[in-house]
C-alpha positions as CSV (number, residue, x, y, z in Angstrom):
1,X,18.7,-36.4,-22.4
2,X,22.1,-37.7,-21.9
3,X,25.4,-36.2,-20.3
4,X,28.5,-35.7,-22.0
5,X,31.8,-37.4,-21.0
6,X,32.6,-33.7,-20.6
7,X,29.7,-33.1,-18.0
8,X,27.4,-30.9,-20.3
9,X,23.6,-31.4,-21.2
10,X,21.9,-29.7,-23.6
11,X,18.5,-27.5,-21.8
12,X,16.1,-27.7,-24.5
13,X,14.8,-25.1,-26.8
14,X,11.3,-24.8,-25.9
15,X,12.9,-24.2,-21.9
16,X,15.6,-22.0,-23.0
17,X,12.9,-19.2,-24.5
18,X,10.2,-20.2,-21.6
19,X,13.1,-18.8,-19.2
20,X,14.9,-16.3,-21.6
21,X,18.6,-18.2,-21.7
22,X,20.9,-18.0,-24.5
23,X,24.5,-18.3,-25.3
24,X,26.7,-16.8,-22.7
25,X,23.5,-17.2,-19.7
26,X,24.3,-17.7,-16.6
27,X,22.9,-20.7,-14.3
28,X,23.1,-21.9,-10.8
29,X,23.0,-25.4,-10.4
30,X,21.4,-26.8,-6.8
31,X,21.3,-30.0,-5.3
32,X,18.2,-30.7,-3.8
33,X,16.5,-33.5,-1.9
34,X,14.7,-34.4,-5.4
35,X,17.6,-34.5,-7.4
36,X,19.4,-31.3,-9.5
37,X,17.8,-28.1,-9.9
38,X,18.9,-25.7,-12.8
39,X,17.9,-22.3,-12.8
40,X,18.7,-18.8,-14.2
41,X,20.9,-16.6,-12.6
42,X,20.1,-13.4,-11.2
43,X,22.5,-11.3,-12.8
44,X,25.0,-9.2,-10.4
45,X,23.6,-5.2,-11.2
46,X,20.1,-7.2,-10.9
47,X,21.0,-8.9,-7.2
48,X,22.6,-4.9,-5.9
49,X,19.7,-3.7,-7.0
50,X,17.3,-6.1,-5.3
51,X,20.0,-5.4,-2.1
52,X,19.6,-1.6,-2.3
53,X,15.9,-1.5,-2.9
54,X,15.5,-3.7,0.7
55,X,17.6,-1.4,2.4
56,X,15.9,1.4,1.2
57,X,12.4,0.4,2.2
58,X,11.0,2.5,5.0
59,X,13.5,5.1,4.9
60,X,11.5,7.6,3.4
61,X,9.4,8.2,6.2
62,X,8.4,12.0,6.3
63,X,6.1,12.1,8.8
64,X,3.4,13.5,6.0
65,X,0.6,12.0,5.1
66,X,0.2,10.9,1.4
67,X,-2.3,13.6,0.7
68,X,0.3,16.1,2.8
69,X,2.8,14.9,0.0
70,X,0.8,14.9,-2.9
71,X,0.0,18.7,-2.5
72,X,3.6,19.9,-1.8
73,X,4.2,17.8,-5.4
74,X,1.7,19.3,-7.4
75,X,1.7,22.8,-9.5
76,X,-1.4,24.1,-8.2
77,X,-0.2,24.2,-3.8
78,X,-3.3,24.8,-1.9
């Protein structure tokens, strides 16, 4: 594989389906301690979703227990 004068590469075809990147995709490039690592980008709805999910973990605590829950839920209430 060879760089351009421009600083482009071409990602191969078989690695652009294996991680789902086409025309337009986003990457981040990374140096790392064995050399250049190219990798999709998570896309920015994706990331403040990721972000609001975390904060939302454990915040739903009720005080019920799961059985407690499931009957308030359900048609038939005992």
């Amino acid at each position: 594989m060879r760089l351009t004068t421009k600083g482009q590469v071409t990602i191969p075809q078989a690695l652009r389906r294996r991680y789902g990147l086409s025309a337009q995709s986003e990457v981040t490039i990374e140096a790392t301690e064995g050399g250049v690592l190219i990798k999709p980008a998570v896309a920015p709805r994706l990331r403040r979703l990721k972000t609001a999910l975390r904060r939302a973990r454990g915040s739903a605590n009720s005080g019920l227990t799961t059985d407690e829950i499931m009957r308030q839920t359900r048609d038939d209430q005992e």
